[in-house]
Steps between C-alpha positions, in 0.01 A plus 500: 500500500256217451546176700663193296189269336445210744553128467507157608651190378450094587587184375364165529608189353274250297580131389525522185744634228576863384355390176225403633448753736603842297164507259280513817594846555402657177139635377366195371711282724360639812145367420560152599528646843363835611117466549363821305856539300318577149757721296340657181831498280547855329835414312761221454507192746789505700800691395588814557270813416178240531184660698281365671201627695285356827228612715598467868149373777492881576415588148814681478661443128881396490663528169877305488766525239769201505825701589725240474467106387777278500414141568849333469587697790143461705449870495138680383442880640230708467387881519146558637248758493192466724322782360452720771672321791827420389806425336814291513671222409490104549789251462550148533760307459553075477791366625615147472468374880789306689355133498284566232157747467456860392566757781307807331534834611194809480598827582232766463607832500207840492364831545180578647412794215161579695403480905356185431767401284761609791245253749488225267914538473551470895248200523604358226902520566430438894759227529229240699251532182796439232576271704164279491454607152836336394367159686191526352713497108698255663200230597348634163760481301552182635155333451523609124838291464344190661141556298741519144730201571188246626317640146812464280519864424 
């Protein structure tokens, strides 16, 4: 029996509304904010069935399908291939903070499908480097927020 597909999940809460906040976590919406985020759109935009495809630092190609997309209830997944490495699943989910704010939510869930894959996996999921990655979306996420409401967009 193979061993369940590993996972981690955080949240972090920005100042600023779910509205607001939702579009930064789709293709084009993650551009304002990931340095090197540049998604060459294969179908659709953001609902479900759309592809997408990026090219990770390492060269490795990662080619995402928009699982589920429902913004009135802050919730985007995707499916993931890393073509060679791995597989899996990302979700995040916006919730309407208490006192105002977005608390959102990323859960990434793969499968190393090669050795490196399986190393990537373990570093990847190790909870201190989700852990710094989710702070680094956070400040990111957050710098994007402040950069669109000081230019009016």
């Amino acid at each position: 029996m193979s061993a369940p597909p590993a996972t981690q999940v955080r949240s972090f809460r920005l100042e600023a509304p779910l509205a607001t906040v939702f579009p930064l976590f789709t293709a084009e919406g993650e551009r304002s904010w990931a340095p090197g985020w540049e998604p060459v759109i294969l179908s659709g935009a953001v609902e479900r069935g759309s592809a997408f495809a990026t090219r990770a630092h390492s060269g490795i190609e990662t080619t995402w399908i928009v699982a589920d997309y429902r913004p009135a209830e802050g919730r985007v997944s995707y499916a993931r291939l890393a073509q060679g490495s791995n597989i899996g699943l990302v979700d995040v989910t916006c919730t309407v903070a208490e006192g105002g704010g977005t608390v959102v939510t990323v859960r990434y869930t793969l499968t190393g499908v090669s050795d490196q894959g399986r190393a990537f996996v373990r570093e990847f999921l190790e909870p201190e480097h989700y852990s710094r990655m989710i702070e680094e979306w956070r400040v990111a996420t957050s710098a994007a927020l402040t950069k669109a409401a000081t230019s009016g967009h």
